[in-house]
C-alpha positions in Angstrom: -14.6 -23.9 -31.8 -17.7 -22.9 -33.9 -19.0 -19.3 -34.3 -21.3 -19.4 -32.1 -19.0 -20.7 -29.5 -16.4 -18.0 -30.5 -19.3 -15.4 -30.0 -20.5 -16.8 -26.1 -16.4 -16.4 -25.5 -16.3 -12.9 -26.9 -19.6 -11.8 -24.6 -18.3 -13.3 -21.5 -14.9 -11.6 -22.2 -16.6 -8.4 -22.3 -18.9 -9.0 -19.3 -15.9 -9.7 -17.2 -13.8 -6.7 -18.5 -16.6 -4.7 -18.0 -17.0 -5.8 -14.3 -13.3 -5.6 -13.6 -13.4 -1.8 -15.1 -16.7 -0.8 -12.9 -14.7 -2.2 -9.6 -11.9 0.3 -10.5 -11.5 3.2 -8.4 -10.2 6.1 -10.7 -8.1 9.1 -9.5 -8.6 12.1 -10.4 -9.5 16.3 -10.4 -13.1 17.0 -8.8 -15.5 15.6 -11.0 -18.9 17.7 -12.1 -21.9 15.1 -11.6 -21.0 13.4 -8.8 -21.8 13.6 -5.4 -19.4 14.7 -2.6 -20.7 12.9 0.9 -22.1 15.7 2.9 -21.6 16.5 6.7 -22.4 14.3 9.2 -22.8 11.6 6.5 -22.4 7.5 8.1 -21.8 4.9 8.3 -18.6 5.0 6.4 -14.8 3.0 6.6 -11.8 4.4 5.4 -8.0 3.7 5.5 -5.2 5.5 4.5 -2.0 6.9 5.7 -1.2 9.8 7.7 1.7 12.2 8.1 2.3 15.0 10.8 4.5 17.7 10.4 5.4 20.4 12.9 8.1 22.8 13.1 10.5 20.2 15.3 9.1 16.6 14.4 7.5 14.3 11.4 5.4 11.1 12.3 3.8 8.7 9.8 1.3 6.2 10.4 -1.8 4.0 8.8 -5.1 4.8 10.1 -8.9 2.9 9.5 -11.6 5.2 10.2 -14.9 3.8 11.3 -17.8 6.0 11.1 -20.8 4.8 12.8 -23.1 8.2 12.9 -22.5 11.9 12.7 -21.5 11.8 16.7 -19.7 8.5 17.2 -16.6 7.7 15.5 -13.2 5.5 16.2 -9.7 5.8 14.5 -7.4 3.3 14.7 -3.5 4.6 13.8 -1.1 1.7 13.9 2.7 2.9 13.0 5.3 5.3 14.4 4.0 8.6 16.1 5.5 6.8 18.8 2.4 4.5 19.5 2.5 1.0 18.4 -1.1 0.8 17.7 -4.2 2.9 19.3 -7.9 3.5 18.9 -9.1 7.1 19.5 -12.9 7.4 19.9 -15.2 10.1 19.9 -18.7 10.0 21.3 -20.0 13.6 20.9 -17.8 16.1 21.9 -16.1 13.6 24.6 -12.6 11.6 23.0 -10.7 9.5 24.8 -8.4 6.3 24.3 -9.8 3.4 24.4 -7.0 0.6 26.3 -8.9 -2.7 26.2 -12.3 -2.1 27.9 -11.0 1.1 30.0 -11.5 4.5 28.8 -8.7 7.0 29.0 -7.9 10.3 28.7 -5.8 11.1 25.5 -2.8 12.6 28.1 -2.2 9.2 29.1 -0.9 7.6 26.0 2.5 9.1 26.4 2.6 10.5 22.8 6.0 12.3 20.8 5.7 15.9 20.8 4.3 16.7 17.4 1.1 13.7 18.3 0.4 15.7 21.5 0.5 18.6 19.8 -1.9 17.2 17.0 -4.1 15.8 19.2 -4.4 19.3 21.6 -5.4 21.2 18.6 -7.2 19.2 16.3 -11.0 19.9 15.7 -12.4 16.0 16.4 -15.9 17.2 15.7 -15.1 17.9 12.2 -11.9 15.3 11.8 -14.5 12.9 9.6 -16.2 15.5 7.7 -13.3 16.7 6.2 -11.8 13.0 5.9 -15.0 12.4 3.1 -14.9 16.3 1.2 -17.6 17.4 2.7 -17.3 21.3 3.4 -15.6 22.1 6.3 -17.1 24.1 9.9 -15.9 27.1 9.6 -12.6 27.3 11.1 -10.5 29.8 12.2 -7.3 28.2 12.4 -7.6 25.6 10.0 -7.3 25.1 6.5 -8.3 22.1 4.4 -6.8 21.6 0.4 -7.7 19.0 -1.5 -5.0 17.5 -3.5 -6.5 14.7 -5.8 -10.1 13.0 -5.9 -11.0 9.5 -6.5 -14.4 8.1 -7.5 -16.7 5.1 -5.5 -19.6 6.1 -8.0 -22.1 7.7 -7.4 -19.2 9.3 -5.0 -16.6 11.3 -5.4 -14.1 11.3 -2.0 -10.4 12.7 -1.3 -7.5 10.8 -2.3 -4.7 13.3 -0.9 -5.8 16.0 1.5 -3.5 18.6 3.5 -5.1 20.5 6.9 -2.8 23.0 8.0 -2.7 25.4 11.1 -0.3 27.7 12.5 2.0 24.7 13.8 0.7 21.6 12.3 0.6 20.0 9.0 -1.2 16.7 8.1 -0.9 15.3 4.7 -3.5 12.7 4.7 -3.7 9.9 1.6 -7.1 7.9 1.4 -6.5 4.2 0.3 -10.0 2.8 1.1 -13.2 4.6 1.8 -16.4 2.4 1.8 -20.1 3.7 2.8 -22.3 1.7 4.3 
């Protein structure tokens, strides 16, 4: 192989590296400089996991979160809480189950304890604001930490979240989130 050769080698090694390190998504503390998605931002995905903790009962489950605007939003949890695999929409301040093409009320899905309880007290409005870092509604009986951040330049999202209330704890890992 001649130098030059050797040199084209050495450039395209670097430009692939280079690519392959820009494509990672890097854990980490808060970072100053980049942006934090603000309320009401969309269209986003995410995925992730999910645990629930109440005083009686834990439930685990995987979730993908599809944001289409500030007001309309689906998550779909497939996994224990008892379930199977569900899609929970919210249009506004109206959320249901959504069975095939029939809407439902969330009473009907026949949920353990602690995902009743969950559901009953969980602010939906504000569910996907808090999923992205953005500052949370004021809330008087919830409170949001977050644990680790990861980076999607130019954004910086949670990784590992807790909301906690009175009875309920989630611990909420984010695998995937992707703006649109």
């Amino acid at each position: 192989m001649n130098p030059a050769q050797k040199l084209r080698h050495a450039v395209w090694a670097t430009v692939f590296w280079f690519i392959a390190g820009c494509s990672h998504v890097a854990e980490q503390n808060e970072v100053s400089g980049l942006q934090k998605p603000s309320a009401g931002m969309a269209p986003w995905t995410a995925s992730g996991k999910i645990a629930l903790t109440t005083p009686n009962t834990s439930d685990t489950a995987s979730f993908f979160w599809d944001r289409r605007s500030r007001h309309q939003e689906s998550v779909r949890f497939s996994g224990p809480l008892g379930l199977g695999a569900i899609e929970i929409r919210r249009e506004g301040e109206s959320v249901y189950w959504q069975d095939g093409d029939i809407r439902r009320p969330l009473t009907d899905l026949g949920l353990t304890p602690g995902a009743a309880a969950m559901l009953a007290e969980l602010p939906m409005t504000h569910l996907g604001d808090w999923l992205v870092g953005a500052a949370p509604a004021k809330s008087e009986s919830w409170q949001q930490e977050i644990r680790r951040w990861q980076v999607f330049p130019p954004w910086q999202v949670p990784k590992l979240m807790l909301l906690n209330s009175d009875h309920l704890r989630l611990r909420i890992a984010v695998k995937e989130w992707r703006p649109e």
